[in-house]
LUMLUM-794362 format. One line per 3 residues: their letters; for each residue x, y, z of C-alpha. Coordinates in Angstrom, 2 decimals. Layout:
BEGIN
a	X,Y,Z | ...
***
This chain:
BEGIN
xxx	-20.03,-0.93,17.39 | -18.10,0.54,14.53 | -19.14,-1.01,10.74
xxx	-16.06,-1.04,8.43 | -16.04,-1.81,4.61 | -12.68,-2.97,3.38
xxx	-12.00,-3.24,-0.07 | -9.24,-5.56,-0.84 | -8.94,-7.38,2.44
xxx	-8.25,-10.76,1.45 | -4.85,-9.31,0.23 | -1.67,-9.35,1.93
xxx	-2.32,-5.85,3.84 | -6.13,-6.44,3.92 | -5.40,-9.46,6.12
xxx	-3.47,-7.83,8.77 | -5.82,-4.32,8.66 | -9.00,-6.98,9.41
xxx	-6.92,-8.41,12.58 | -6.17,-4.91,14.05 | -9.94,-4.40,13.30
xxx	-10.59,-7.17,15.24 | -8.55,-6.32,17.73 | -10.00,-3.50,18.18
xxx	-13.82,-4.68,18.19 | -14.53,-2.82,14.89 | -16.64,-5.41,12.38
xxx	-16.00,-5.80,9.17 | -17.70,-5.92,6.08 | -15.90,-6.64,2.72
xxx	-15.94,-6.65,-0.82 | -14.92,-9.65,-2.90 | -14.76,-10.80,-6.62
xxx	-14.26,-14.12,-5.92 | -17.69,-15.78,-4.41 | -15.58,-18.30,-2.75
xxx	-13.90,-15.85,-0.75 | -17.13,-14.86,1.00 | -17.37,-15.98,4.63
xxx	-20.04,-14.75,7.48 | -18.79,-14.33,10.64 | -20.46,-11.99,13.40
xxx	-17.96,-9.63,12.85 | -16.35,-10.42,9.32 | -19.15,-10.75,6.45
xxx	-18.31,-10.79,2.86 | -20.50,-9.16,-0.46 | -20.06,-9.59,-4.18
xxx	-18.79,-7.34,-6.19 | -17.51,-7.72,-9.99 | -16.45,-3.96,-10.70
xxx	-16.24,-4.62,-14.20 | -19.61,-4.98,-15.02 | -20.90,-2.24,-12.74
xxx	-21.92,-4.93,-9.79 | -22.15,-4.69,-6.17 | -24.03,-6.34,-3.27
xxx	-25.27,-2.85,-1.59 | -26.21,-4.65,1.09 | -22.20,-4.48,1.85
xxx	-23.19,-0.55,3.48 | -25.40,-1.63,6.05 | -24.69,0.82,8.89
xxx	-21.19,1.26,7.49 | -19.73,4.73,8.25 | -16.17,4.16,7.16
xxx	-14.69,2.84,4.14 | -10.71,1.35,4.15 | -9.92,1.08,0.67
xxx	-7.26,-1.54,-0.56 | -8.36,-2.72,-3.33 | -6.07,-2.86,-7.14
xxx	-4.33,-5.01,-9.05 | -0.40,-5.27,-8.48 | 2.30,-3.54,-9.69
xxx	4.69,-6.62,-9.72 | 4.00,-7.75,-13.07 | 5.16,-6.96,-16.41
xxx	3.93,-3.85,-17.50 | 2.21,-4.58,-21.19 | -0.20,-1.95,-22.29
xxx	-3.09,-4.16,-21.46 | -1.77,-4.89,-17.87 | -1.27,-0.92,-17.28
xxx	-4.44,-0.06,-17.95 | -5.57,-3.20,-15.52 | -3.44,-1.54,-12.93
xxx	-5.46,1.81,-13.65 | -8.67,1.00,-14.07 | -8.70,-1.13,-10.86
xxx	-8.34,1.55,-8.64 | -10.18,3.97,-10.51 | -13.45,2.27,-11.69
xxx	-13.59,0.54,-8.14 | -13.82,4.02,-6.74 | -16.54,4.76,-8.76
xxx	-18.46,2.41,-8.17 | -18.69,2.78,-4.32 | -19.30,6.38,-4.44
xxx	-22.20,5.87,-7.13 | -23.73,3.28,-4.87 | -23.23,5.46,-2.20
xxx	-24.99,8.21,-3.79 | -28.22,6.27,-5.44 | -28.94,5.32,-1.93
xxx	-27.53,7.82,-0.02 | -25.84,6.03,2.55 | -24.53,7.44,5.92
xxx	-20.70,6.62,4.72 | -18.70,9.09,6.82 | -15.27,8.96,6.07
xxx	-12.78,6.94,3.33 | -9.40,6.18,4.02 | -7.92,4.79,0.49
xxx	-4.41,3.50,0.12 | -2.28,5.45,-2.00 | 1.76,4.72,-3.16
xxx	4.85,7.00,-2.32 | 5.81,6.71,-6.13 | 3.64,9.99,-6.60
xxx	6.71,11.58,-5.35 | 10.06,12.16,-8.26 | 12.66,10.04,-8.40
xxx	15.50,11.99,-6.54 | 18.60,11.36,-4.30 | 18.52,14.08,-2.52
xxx	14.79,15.61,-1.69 | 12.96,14.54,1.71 | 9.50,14.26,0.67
xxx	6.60,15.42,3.15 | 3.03,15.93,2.00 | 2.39,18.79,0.63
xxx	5.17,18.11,-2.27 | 3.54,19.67,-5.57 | 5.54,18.31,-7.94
xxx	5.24,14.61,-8.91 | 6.82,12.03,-10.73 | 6.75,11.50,-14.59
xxx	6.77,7.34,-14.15 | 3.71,5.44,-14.85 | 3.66,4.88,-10.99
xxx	3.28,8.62,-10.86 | 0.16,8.81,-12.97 | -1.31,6.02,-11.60
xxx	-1.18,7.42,-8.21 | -2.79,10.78,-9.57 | -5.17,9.16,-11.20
xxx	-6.36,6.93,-7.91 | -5.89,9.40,-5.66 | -8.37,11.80,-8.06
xxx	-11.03,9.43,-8.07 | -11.04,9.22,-4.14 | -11.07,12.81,-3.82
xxx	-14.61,12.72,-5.73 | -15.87,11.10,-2.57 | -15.68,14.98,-1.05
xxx	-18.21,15.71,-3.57 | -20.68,13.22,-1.14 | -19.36,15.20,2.18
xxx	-17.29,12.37,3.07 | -14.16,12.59,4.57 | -11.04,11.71,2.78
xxx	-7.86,10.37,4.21 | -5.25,8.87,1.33 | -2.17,6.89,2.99
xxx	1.23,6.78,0.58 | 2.77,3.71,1.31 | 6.30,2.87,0.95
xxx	7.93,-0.67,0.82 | 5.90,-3.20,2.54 | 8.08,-5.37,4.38
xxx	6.21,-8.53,5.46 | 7.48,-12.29,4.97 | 3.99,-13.53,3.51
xxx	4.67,-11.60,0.34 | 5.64,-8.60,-1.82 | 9.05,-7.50,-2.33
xxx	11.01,-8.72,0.58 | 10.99,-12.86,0.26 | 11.72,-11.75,-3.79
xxx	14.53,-9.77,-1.78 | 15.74,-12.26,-0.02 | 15.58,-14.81,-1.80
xxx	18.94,-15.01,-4.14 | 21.02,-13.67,-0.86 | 20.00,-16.89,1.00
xxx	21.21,-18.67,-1.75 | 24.51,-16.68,-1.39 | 23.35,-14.50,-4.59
xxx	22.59,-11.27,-3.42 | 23.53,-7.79,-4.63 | 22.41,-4.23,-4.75
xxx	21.29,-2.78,-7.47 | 22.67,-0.10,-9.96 | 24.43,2.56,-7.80
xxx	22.70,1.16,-4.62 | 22.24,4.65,-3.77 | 18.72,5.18,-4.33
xxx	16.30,5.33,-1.32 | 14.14,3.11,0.15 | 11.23,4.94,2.40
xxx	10.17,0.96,3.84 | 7.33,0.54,6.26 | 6.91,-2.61,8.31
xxx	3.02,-4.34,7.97 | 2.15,-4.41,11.34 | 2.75,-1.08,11.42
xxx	0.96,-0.15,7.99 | -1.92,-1.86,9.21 | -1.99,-0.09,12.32
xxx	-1.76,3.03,11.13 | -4.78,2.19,8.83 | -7.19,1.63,11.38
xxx	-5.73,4.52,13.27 | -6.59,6.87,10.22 | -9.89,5.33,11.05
xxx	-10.26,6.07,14.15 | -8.75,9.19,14.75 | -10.62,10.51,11.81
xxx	-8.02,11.49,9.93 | -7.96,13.69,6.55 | -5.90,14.48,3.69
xxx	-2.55,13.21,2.89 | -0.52,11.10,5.06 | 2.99,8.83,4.34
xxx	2.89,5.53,5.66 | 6.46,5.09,5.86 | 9.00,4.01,8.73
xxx	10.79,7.15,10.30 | 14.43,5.79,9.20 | 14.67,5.26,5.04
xxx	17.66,3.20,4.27 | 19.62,3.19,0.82 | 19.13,0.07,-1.31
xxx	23.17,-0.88,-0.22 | 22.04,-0.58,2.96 | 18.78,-2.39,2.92
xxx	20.71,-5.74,0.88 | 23.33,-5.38,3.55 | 20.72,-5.37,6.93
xxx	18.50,-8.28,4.83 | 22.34,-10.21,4.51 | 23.19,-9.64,8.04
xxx	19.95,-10.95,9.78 | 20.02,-13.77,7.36 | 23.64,-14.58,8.13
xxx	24.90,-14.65,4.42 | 27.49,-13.20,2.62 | 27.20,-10.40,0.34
xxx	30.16,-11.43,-3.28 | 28.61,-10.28,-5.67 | 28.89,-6.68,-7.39
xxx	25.68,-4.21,-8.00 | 23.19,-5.57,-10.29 | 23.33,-2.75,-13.08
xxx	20.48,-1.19,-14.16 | 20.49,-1.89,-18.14 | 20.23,-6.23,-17.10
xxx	17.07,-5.13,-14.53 | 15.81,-3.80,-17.57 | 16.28,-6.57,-19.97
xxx	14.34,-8.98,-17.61 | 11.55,-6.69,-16.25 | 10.86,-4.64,-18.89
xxx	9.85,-1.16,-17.74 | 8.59,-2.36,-14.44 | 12.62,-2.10,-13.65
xxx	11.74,1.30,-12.22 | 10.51,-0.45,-9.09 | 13.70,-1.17,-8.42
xxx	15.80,2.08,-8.82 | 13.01,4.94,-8.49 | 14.83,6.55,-4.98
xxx	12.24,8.49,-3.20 | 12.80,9.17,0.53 | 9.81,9.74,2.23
xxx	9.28,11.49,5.45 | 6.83,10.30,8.51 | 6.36,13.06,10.72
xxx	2.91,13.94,9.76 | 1.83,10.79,11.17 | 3.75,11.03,14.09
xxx	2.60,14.51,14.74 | -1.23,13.13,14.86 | 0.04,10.82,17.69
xxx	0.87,7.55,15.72 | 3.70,5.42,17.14 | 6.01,3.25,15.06
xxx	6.80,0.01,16.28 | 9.24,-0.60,14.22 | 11.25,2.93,13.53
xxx	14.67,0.96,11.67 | 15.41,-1.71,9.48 | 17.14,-4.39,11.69
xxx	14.63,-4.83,14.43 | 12.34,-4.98,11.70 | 13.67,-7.71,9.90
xxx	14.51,-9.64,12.90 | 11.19,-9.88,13.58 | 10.31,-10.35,10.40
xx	12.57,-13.54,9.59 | 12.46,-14.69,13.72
***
């Protein structure tokens, strides 16, 4: 039976990656930092780990050949120089660390499938972004994202094989951006913001965590958007959220310049417009569940 080591799975995508794992009779290890987190289970067993001092249960490799890599700290909160580097570090030094274990005891690790963010790509209108795009965006989210995805590539150096999966806009109704979405348009205080024009590549989570495990088992490699098929406009994501909510949309745009006032430089979440093609995925054989916006969120808020 498959061994998997998921960093990060106690998270909001973690969580729904280890039930598809499940699902699909693959057991899991995992890392945590928290020792309360740690459960044994016959196929879900948890290890220590406190990346900032260097520290990891090895034991956590034990006929592991395939690492799914979640781990980092979010993006959703105010940017101070402290908290950026917090946002680096924990993607980079984590990375580190499990290939430097991996090498001292030269474990059979075959292949590492590491998440990744669609913010690698510029902030444009216009552009369809697939791949192999070279050029990449100026943001902090842009050199955060070349800085992660650099440290995974080191695993190469070990003979492993590396898959990296850009993700879009996680829609789930446990968390991230969509119950902060919806919240002021149930309250009848919902608005686009600036132009409303920018896009939104979105992806639903059942559908980002199957396509995880089907990196995994497909033995996938290299580069690969984990974005729906169908990006909407932030106009017309407000509008579908309104719709399946049944609430009005009054109120004009939110402009840009207040966004700023209140977030600080972590505003850019909001109006970076990068739309993101899937056919990659699709082209290894990976279906969509949900390929638009509506049936998503119907499900979503059911």
């Amino acid at each position: 039976m498959q061994k998997i080591l998921i960093t990060g799975a106690t998270g909001l995508i973690g969580q729904e990656i280890v039930k598809v794992c499940h699902d699909q009779n693959l057991t899991v290890h995992y890392l945590s930092t928290s020792k309360k987190k740690l459960s044994t289970s016959p196929n879900y067993k948890g290890f220590y780990w406190n990346p900032n001092n260097d520290k990891i249960d090895s034991n956590c490799f034990e006929g592991v050949d395939t690492i799914i890599n979640l781990v980092g700290a979010t993006i959703s909160k105010r940017w101070t120089d402290d908290y950026k580097q917090t946002i680096v570090e924990s993607r980079t030094q984590t990375a580190k660390l499990l290939k430097e274990t991996i090498a001292a005891h030269k474990f059979p690790v075959q292949q590492i499938v590491s998440a990744s963010a669609i913010g690698v790509y510029p902030d444009s209108l216009t552009n369809y972004y697939e791949e192999d795009e070279t050029e990449t965006s100026s943001s902090f989210l842009g050199d955060v994202v070349q800085q992660w995805e650099a440290a995974v590539d080191a695993f190469s150096q070990l003979g492993i094989k590396v898959a990296k999966i850009r993700i879009g806009l996680v829609l789930s109704e446990k968390g991230g951006a969509l119950p902060e979405i919806a919240k002021p348009i149930r309250f009848g205080a919902g608005a686009a913001f600036g132009t409303g024009e920018q896009w939104q590549s979105w992806i639903h989570i059942q559908d980002l965590a199957q396509l995880f495990v089907f990196a995994v088992t497909q033995k996938l490699e290299g580069v690969y958007n984990a974005v729906a098929p169908n990006p909407v406009t932030n106009n017309e994501l407000t509008k579908a959220v309104a719709k399946v909510l049944h609430r009005p949309l009054i109120l004009p745009n939110i402009p840009k310049l207040a966004m700023k006032l209140v977030l600080g430089e972590m505003h850019i979440l909001l109006f970076e417009s990068q739309r993101v093609s899937a056919s990659k995925i699709e082209e290894e054989g990976f279906n969509f569940e949900y390929h638009h916006l509506e049936p998503a969120l119907l499900e979503l808020f059911s």
